[in-house]
PAKOL-113136 format. One record per residue (C-alpha): x, y, z. Coordinates in steps of 0.5 Angstrom, whole numbers, padded with zeros to 4 digits, always signed. Layout:
BEGIN
XYZ
...
This chain:
BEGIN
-0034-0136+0123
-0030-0136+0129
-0028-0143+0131
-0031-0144+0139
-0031-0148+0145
-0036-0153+0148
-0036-0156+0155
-0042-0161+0157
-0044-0162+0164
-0049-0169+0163
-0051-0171+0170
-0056-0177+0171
-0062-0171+0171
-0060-0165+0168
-0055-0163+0163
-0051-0156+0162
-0049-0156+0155
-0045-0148+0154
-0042-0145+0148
-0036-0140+0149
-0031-0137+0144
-0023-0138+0144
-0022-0132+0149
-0026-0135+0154
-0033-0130+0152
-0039-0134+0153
-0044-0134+0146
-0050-0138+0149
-0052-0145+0154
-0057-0149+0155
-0060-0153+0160
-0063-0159+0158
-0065-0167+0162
-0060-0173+0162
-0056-0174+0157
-0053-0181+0161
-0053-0188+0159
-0055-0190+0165
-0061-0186+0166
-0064-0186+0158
-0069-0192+0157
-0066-0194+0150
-0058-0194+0154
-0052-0192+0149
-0056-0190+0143
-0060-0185+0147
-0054-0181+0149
-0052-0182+0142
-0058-0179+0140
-0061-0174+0146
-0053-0171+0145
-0053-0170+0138
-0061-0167+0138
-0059-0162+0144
-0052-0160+0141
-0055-0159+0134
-0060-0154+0137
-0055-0150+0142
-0051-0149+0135
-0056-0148+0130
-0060-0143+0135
-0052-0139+0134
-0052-0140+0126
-0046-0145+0128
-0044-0152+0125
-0040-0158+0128
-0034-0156+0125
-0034-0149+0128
-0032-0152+0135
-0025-0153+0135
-0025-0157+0141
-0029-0159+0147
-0030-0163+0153
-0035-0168+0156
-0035-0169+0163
-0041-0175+0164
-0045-0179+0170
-0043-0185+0168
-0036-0186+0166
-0034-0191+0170
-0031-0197+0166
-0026-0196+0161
-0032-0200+0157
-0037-0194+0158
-0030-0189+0156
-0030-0192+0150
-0037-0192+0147
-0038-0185+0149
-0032-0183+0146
-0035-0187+0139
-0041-0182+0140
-0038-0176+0141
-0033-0177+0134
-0040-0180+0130
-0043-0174+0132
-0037-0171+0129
-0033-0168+0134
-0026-0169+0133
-0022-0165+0138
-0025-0167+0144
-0024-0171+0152
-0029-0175+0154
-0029-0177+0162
-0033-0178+0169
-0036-0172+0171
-0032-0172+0177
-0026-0169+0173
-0030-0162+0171
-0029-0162+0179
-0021-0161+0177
-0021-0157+0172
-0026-0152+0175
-0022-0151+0182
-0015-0154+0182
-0010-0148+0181
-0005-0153+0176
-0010-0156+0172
-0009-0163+0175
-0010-0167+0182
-0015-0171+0185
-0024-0170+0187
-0027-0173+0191
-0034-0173+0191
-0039-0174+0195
-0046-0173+0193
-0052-0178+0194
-0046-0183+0192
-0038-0183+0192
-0033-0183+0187
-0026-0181+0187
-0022-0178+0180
-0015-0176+0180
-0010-0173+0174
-0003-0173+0175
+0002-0168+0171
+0004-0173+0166
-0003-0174+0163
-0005-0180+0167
-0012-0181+0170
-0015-0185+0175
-0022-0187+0178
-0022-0190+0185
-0030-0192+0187
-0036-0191+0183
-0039-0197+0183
-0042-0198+0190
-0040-0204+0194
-0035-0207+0190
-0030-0202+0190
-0032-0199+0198
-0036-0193+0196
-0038-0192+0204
-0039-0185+0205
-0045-0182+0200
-0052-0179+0202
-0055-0186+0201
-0050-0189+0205
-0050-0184+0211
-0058-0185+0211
-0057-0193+0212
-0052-0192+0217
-0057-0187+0221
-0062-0193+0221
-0058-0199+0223
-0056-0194+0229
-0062-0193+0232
-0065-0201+0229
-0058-0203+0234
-0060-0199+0240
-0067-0201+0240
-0067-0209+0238
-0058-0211+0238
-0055-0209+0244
-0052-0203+0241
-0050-0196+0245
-0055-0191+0246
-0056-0186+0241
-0059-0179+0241
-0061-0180+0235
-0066-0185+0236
-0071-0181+0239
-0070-0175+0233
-0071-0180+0228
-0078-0183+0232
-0080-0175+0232
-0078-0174+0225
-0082-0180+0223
-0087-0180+0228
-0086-0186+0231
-0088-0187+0238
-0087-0195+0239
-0080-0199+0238
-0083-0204+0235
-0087-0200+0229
-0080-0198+0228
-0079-0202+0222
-0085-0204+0219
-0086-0196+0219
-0079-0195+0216
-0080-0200+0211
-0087-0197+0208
-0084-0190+0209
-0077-0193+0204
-0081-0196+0199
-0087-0191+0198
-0080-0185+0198
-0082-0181+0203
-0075-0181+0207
-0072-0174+0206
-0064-0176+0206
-0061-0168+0206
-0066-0169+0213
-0064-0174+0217
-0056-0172+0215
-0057-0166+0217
-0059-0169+0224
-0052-0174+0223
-0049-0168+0223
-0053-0165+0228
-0052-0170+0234
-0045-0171+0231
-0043-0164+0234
-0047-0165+0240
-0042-0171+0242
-0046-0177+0240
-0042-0182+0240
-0045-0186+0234
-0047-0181+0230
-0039-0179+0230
-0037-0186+0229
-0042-0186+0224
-0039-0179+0221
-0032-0182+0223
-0032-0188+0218
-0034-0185+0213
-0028-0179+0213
-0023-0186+0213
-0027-0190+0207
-0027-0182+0203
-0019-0183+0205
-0018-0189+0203
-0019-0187+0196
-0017-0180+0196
-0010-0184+0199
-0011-0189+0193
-0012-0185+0189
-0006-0181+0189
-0001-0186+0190
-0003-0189+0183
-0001-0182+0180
+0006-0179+0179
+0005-0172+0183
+0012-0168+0184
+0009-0162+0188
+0003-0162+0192
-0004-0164+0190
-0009-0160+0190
-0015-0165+0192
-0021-0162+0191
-0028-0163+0196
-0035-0163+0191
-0042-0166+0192
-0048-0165+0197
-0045-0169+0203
-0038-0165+0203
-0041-0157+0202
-0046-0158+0208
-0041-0162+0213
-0043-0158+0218
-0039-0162+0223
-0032-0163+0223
-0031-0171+0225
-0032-0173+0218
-0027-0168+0213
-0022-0169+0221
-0022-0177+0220
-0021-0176+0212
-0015-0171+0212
-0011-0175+0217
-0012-0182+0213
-0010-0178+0207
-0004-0174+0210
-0001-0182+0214
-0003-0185+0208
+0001-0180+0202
+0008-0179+0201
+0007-0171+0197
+0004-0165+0201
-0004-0164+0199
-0008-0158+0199
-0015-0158+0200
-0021-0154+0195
-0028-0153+0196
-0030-0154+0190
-0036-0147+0189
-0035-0146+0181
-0041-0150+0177
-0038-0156+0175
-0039-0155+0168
-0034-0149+0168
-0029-0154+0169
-0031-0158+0162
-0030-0150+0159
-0024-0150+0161
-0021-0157+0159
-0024-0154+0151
-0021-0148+0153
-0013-0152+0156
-0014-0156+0149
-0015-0151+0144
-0009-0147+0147
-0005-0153+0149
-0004-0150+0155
-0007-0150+0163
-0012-0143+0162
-0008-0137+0165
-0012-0135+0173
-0014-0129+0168
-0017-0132+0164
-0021-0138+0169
-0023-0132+0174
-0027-0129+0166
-0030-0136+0165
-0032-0137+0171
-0035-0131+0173
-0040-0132+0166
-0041-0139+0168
-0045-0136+0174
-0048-0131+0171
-0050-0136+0166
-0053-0141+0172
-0057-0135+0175
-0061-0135+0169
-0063-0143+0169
-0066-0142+0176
């Protein structure tokens, strides 16, 4: 049997696991639920045992064994401590792997986007995290974890901020901002002292859309809304610090592709955030960078990373527009 390639996109809701051969032509794929540590009820134990379980059946379906791939990559939520990397790693090679790359699901990001292989993701999705690989092999996680390392840029964070403005206008001598009487009409409060009582119960019971109240951020940012551009504004130089960060704890020679994922950067309608990010970046890194949208499915980058392992050599721009093109047709078919 010819030997093939696995690459695995496991999120904290759904997982992509896709099976190509080593000319880069698809076999078959699965989409399943969440393979992470982070969002299974027995921890480390159920990835091990929902990775193996899904695997087996992508395998088994196309008359395949473990043995029978060569090589294969995990990009995973959740991969945010050498700790977690290292377990992780232990279960990929229990399962029985043995030629394979284990790391946060924002390296997919690299490997499907950037021209060379290497550079830094920044993601900005509900949360933030930064990765990077650098041309001698070396990664570096900037973020992921919250407050503690300054993750002030994501969904969840935009939406407080959005809260905080309007609370600042209405109770602490804050300047005046459209986006208080959006917010009152998209909440269908009337008076400002329901504000936050009404807020409250609309947070605890999960009523609060975030994908609509940033969009009116970004809205009222366009109209010249001094706070939502702040706000917009902050969160561009909190994503640069970590880009920034990021590239100087790497070894680059040439310019740095940094590529821009997640829901927050693909729907920035208003320029104030991706302005205040690339000047940080630029005032605060010594090598050219070279900014990506990243439009290809992230599990496109685990298929090539499996694909980089298995030649030992960053797959050709043929061979990466090839995979891609099957990649999207597989996800059609999981819509």
């Amino acid at each position: 049997m010819p030997q093939v390639v696995l690459g695995v996109d496991g999120g904290n809701t759904k997982t992509d696991y896709l099976l190509f051969d080593l000319a880069g032509n698809f076999i078959d794929g699965i989409r399943l639920g969440t393979c992470s540590h982070e969002g299974l009820p027995d921890g480390f134990d159920g990835a091990y045992r929902v990775m193996k379980e899904n695997i087996n059946q992508l395998l088994k379906r196309n008359n395949l064994k473990i043995s029978d791939v060569h090589s294969a990559a995990f990009g995973l939520a959740g991969v945010d401590m050498p700790s977690q990397k290292k377990r992780l790693e232990g279960i990929i090679a229990k399962i029985g792997f043995k030629h394979f790359v284990v790391n946060n699901d924002g390296f997919l990001g690299i490997k499907a986007t950037s021209p060379t292989g290497v550079g830094v993701c920044s993601i900005n999705g509900t949360g933030t995290v930064t990765v990077g690989l650098d041309e001698t092999g070396k990664m570096q996680q900037v973020g992921g974890v919250g407050y503690l390392s300054g993750d002030e840029a994501g969904g969840a964070y935009l939406t407080r901020r959005v809260f905080q403005g309007v609370y600042d206008e209405l109770f602490r001598v804050g300047s005046p901002t459209s986006l208080t009487k959006a917010v009152f009409s998209l909440l269908s409060i009337t008076d400002k002292d329901d504000y936050l009582p009404i807020l409250i119960e609309k947070i605890n019971s999960r009523q609060i859309d975030r994908t609509e109240i940033i969009k009116l951020l970004f809205a009222h940012g366009n109209s010249g809304d001094v706070v939502a551009q702040e706000i917009l504004r902050q969160a561009g130089i909190s994503m640069g610090r970590s880009v920034a960060g990021c590239i100087g704890n790497l070894h680059f020679e040439k310019a740095v592709p940094v590529v821009l994922a997640g829901s927050v950067w693909a729907n920035a309608t208003c320029p104030v955030m991706y302005e205040a990010f690339s000047e940080f970046v630029e005032a605060n890194t010594n090598v050219p960078v070279q900014y990506h949208i990243l439009t290809a499915p992230p599990v496109c980058g685990a298929i090539l990373w499996a694909l980089e392992i298995a030649h030992q050599k960053v797959p050709s721009p043929e061979l990466k527009t090839k995979v891609l093109a099957q990649v999207e047709n597989y996800q059609k078919s999981c819509r």
